[in-house]
N, C-alpha and C positions, 0 to 999 in steps of 0.2 A: 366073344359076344360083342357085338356091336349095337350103337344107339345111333336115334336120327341125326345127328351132325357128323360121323365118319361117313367118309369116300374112299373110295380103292387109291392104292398110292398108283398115280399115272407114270408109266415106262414109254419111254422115247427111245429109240434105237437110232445111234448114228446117220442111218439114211432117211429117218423119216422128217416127216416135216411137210409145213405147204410152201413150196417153194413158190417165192415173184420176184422177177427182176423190176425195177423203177428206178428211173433216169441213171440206166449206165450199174447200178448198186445191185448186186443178185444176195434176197433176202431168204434166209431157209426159219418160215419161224416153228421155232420148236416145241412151244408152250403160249396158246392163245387163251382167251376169258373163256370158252367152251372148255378148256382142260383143266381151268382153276377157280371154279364157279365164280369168272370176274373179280379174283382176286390179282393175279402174275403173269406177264406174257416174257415170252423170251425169244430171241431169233439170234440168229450166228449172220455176221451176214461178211459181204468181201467188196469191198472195194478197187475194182481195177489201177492199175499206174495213174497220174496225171487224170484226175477223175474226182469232180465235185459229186460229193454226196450229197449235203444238205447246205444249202443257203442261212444263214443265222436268222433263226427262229427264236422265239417262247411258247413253251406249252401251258395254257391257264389251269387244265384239269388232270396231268400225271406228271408223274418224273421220271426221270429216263437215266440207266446208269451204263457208261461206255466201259468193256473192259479189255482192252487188246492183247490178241492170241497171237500174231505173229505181223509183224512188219512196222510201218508206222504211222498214225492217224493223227494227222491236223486238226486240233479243235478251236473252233471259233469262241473266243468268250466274250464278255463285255470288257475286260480288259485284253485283247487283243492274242493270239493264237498262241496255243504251247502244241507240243510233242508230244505225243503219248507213243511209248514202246511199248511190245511185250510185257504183262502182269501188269502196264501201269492202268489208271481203275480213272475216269471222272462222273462224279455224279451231277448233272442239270436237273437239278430240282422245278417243281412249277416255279414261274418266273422269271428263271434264269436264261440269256442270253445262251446259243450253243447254234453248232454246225459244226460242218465234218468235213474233211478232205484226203484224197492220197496226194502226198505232193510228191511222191519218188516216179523216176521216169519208166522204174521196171520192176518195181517190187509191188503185188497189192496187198493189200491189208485184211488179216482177217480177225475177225473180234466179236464180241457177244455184245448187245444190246438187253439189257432188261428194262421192263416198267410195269411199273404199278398205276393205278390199274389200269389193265388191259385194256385193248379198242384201239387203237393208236394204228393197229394192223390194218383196219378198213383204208387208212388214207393211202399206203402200196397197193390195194388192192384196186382202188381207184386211180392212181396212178397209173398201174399198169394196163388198166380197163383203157384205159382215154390214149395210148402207145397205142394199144391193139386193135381201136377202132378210127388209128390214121388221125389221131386230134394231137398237131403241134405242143410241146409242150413247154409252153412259155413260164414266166414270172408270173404273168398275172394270173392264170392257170393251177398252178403250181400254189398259190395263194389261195384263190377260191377253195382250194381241194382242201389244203390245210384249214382253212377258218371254219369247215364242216365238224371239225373237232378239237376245236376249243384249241387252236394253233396260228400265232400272231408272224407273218413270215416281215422280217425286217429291213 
């Protein structure tokens, strides 16, 4: 028996996902606000060798939790960058100071991004729109895009 607040449990299969690449970063996201009525969004994503992800940012409206699956991920904090390997986990809370980096010259990184709530995914998608239609993608760019959702680029 079910009541009006149950949803079918949602199944993701290895290959699915809506994949986009943005600046250099190929995101597969696997669980958007459509598959968790705007509760949870999840993506896997990879970062090439010698390859800036994100520039240090604050998000005013989610939080965002890194958790690396294999290689190793440069994280930007307000006290100055750590390491993250394999199983290690950081969470950037709203507020908090964060960006991302591979600094190996031949290893990329791949890791799970989660966040609460969901939406966060429009700004790759916009990203990727503004590559695809030959629009350089600058800093100041890169900024506007983010402050469309509640994202303070530093």
């Amino acid at each position: 028996m079910t009541d009006e607040s149950s949803a079918p449990a949602v199944v993701v299969r290895a290959a699915d996902g809506e994949p986009i690449s943005a600046a250099g970063v190929r995101h597969l996201f696997k669980l958007t606000g459509e598959h968790t009525d705007g509760r949870f969004g999840l993506e896997e994503f990879t970062v090439p060798p010698a390859t800036l992800g994100a520039r240090p940012h604050v998000h005013r409206a989610h939080d965002e939790y890194f958790y690396v699956l294999s290689g190793e991920l440069t994280v930007a904090t307000e006290n100055g960058e750590i390491v993250l390997g394999p199983a290690d986990l950081v969470a950037a809370c709203r507020g908090s100071v964060h960006g991302f980096r591979n600094a190996s010259d031949d290893t990329p990184v791949r890791a799970l991004c989660m966040y609460t709530p969901p939406g966060y995914e429009q700004y790759f998608r916009d990203v990727h729109a503004a590559v695809a239609a030959g629009t350089e993608l600058t800093v100041d760019l890169l900024s506007e895009l983010r402050g469309r959702y509640e994202t303070d680029s530093l």
